[in-house]
N, C-alpha and C positions, 0 to 999 in steps of 0.2 A: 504494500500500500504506500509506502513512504518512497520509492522507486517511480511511482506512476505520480504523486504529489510534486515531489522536486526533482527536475531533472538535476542530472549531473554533469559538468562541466567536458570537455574533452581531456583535460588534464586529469581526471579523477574518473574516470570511465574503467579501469581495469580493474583490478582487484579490490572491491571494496570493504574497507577494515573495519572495524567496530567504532573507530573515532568519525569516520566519516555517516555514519547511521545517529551518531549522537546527534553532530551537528546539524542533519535533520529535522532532529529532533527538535533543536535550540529554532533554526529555521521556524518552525511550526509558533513559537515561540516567539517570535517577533527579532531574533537573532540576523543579521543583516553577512554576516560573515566575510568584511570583506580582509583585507589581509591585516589593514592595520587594526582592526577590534581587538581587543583582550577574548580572553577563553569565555563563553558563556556563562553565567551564575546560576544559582538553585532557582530563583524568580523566573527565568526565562524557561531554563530545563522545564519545571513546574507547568509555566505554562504550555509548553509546550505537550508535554503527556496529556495533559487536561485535553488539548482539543485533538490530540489524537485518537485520544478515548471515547472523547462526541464525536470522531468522524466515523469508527468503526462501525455501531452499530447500521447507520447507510450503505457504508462500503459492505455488509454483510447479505442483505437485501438486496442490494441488484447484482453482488456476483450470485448469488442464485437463481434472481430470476432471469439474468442474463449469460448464465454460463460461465 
């Protein structure tokens, strides 16, 4: 789900690691990522889970009824 939300850069396309799924996360979060930002906070993380967790239940519902 978070693959089809934010795309990934050309630079960041190949292997993706576990920091780069956070940052997503942060993403979701209002996280702007660009190089010169500091590492994400609990507030942003936080927010970020919150609206992942409201988008799931939708994302649940049309991958079934759409396959």
């Amino acid at each position: 789900m978070l693959n089809r939300m934010i795309k990934d850069t050309k630079r960041s396309r190949s292997a993706l690691p576990l920091s780069r799924y956070l940052e997503k996360i942060a993403q979701l979060g209002a996280y702007l990522a660009r190089s010169s930002d500091p590492a994400p906070g609990n507030t942003i993380m936080w927010r970020g889970m919150r609206r992942l967790a409201d988008m799931q239940p939708g994302f649940n519902l049309v991958s079934e009824r759409y396959g």
